[in-house]
N, C-alpha and C positions, 0 to 999 in steps of 0.2 A: 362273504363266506369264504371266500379264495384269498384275499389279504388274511382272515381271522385263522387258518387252517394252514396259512404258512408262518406266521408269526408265533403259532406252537409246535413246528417244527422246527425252529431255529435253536440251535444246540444252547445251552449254556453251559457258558464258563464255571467250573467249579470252584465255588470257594476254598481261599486257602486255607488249609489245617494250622489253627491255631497252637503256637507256638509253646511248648511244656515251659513252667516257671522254672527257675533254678531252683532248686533246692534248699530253703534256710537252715544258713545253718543252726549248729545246735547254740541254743542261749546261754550263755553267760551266765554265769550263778552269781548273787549281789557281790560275793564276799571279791569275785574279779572284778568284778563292775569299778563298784567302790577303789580297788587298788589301780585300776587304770584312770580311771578319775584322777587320785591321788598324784600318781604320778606324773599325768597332764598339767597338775596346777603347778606339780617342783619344777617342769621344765619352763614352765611360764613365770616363774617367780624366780629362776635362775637366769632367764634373760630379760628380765623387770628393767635392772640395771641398765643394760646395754640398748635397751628399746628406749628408757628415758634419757639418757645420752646421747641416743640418736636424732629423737625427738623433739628434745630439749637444745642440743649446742651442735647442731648440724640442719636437722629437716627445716626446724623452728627460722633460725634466722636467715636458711639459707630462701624460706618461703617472704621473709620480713625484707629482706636486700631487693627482693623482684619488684615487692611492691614499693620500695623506697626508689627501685630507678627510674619512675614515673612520677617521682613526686619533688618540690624542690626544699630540704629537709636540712639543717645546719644543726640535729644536734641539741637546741635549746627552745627551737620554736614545734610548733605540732607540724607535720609533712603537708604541704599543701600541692593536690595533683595536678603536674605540668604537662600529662600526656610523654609525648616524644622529645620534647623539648631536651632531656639531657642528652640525648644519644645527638639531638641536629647539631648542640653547643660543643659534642664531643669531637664529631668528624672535620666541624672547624676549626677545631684549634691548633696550633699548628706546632705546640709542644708537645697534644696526647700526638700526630704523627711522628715526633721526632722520636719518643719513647716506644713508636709501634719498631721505627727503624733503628734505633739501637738493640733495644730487646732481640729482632729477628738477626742482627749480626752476631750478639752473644751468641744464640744457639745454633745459629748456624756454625760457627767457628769453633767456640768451647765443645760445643757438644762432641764432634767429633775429633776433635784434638785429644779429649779426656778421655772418650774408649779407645783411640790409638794408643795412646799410655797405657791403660789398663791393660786392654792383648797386650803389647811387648813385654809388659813388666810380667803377666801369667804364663808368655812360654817361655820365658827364664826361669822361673819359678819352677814348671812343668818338669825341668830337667832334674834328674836324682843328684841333689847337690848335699854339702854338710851344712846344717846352719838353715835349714828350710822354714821353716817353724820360727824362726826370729824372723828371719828377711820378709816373712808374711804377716806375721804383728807389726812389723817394724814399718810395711809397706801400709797396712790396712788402717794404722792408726790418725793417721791424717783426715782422714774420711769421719772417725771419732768426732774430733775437734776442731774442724777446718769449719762449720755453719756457726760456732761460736762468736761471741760478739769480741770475746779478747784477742782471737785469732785475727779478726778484722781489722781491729785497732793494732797488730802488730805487724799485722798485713802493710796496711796505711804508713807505717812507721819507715817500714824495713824500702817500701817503693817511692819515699818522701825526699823533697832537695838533701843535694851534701847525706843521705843515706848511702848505705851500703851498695846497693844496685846504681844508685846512682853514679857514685863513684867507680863502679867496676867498667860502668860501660864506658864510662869518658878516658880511664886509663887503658881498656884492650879496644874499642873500636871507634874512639875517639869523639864521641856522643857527647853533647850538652844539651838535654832537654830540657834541666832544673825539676826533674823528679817527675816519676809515669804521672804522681796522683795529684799534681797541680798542673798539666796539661792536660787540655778539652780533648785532645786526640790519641794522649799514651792511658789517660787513666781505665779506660776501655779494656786495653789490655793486660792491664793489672788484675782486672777481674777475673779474663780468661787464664793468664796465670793459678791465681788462687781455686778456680773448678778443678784445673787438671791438676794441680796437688794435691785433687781431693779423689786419684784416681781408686781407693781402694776398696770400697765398697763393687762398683763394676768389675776391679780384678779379682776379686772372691768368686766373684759368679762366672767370668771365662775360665778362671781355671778348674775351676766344679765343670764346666763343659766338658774341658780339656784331658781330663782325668777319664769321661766316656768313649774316648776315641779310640777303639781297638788297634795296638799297637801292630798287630798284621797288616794292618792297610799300609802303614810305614814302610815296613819290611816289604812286602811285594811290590811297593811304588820304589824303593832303594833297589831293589834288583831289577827291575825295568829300565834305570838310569836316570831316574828323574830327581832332581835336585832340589834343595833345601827351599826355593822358592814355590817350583812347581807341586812338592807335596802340600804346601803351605795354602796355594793356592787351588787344589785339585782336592786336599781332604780335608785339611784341617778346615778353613771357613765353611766348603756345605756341610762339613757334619755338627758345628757348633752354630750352624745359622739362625736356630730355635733361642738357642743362648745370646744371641749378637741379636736379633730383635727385640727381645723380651731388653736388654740393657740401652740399646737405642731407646725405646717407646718410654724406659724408666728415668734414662737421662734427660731425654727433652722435655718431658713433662716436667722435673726439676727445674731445670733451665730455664723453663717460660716464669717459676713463681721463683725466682732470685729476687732476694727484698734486704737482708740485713746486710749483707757483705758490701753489698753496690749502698747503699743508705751507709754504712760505716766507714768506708771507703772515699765515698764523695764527699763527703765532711760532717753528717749528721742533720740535726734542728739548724735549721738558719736559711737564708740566702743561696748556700748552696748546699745544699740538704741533695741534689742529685748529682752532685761535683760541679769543679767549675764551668761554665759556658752549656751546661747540662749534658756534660759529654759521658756521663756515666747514669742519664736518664732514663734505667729502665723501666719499664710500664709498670711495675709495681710501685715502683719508690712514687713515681708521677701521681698512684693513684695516693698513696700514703699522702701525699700532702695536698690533693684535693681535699680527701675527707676528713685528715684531723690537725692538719695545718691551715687550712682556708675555709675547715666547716663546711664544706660541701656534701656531706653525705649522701646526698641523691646523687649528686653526680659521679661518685667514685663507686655507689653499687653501681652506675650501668654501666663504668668499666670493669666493674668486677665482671658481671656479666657477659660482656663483650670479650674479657680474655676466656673463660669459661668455656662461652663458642668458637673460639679460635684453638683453645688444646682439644675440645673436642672433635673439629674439624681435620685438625693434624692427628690428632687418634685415627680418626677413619681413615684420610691418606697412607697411614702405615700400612694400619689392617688390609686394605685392599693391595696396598703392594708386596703384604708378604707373600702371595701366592706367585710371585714372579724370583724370587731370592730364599725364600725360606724351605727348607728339606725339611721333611719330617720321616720320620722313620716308617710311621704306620703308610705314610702315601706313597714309599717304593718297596714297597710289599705286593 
């Protein structure tokens, strides 16, 4: 009786008020219906194209390389699956390493060689000169024509025995090396060469930085006393830093798929298809004649692959470093 008589005194909790619906809104009359219909299918039949493109010569084969890097595939026969096998035959071989360490001294070297060119050539440029407008075609057009294959072939010409270069260095610095692109160790530098003449594409884009720099901060760092280095150093780089990663991130990723210059450069089809003594073996050319020079096709998708995860790896190392060097406008607000 005394448990039953306190068990109906026991308050209860009041349920919560059911929450009002939102409102629908008003309906659509057919004749909108129908025209938003319509116009969902134009936008879907205007990117038809571009989704089978994607699809087709991008998603397609790049889903077809994953499963061919597990498989061991020459091209003529059906793919028969090896598991790991190409990636254990990869890390042994001891030319895919020479091509990991050629490749990583291009960019390490080119890369930054060729946006130091670019800056200098853009704050030249930057200055109110006559003749602006040529010297920035004139600069930019190399960048044009410089990934061409004839460019290559006159590249290969102009750094060959008894050439041009050849002969300048033996008459001012008394050099005989018998030409950059038939030595294992100058033809390397041939290469780099030929990136950083290709400075103009990156000088487009500092100088597009360069042009945002409020010419006040000049002026009040010139009246402070601070000199052509230290403004250089104190505004010009953090305020174009946005612009200076965005060409770093654009250049390296360039850098790592160098294929026709170094392939035209080293001699082409043959024997030394990556130059002589494979001194100009960068990991592309290496993979090129795994898969269509020795019919290897499984094995050159799982260096495809493997470089793939290597630019994408150095993507992230950027991204996470620019929060240590990069200004942004919006974050010192």
């Amino acid at each position: 009786m005394g448990g039953s008589m306190a068990s109906l005194q026991t308050p209860v909790a009041p349920s919560a008020p059911e929450r009002p619906k939102p409102p629908r809104g008003p309906r659509l009359p057919e004749a909108a219906r129908r025209r938003r219909r319509g116009e969902n299918i134009a936008g879907f039949l205007f990117m038809s194209p571009w989704l089978a493109g994607f699809l087709l010569l991008t998603a397609g084969p790049m889903a077809a390389s994953l499963y061919f890097a597990f498989t061991d595939y020459n091209l003529f026969d059906a793919p028969k699956w090896i598991g790991l096998d190409n990636f254990t035959e990869m890390f042994g071989d001891p030319r895919w390493r020479k091509s990991v360490q050629v490749t990583l001294w291009y960019v390490v070297v080119g890369t930054p060689l060729k946006l130091a060119a670019a800056l200098g050539v853009a704050l030249l440029l930057n200055q109110k000169r006559r003749g602006q407008a040529f010297y920035r075609a004139a600069f930019y057009a190399p960048s044009l024509i410089g990934a061409s294959v004839s460019i290559a072939v006159v590249w290969k010409a102009i750094f060959s025995d008894e050439a041009i270069v050849d002969r300048t260095q033996r008459a001012i610095f008394g050099m005989d090396v018998g030409g950059w692109t038939g030595d294992p160790q100058w033809i390397i530098y041939s290469l780099v060469a030929l990136t950083v003449w290709q400075f103009g594409a990156p000088m487009v884009i500092f100088l597009a930085g360069l042009k945002q720099v409020p010419r006040e901060l000049y002026e009040a760092a010139e009246v402070d006393g601070a000199g052509p280095w230290r403004r250089f150093w104190n505004i010009t780089l953090p305020m174009i830093s946005p612009v200076l990663f965005f060409n770093v991130l654009l250049e390296t990723i360039h850098s790592f798929q160098i294929f026709a210059s170094a392939y035209i450069v080293g001699g082409g089809a043959g024997g030394n298809a990556c130059g002589p003594a494979d001194g100009s073996l960068v990991y592309t050319c290496y993979l090129y004649v795994q898969g269509f020079e020795n019919s290897r096709m499984g094995l050159a998708s799982a260096m495809a692959w493997m470089l793939l995860l290597a630019v994408a790896l150095v993507t992230a190392v950027l991204f996470w470093s620019q929060k240590r060097w990069v200004h942004y406008e919006e974050a010192s607000r």
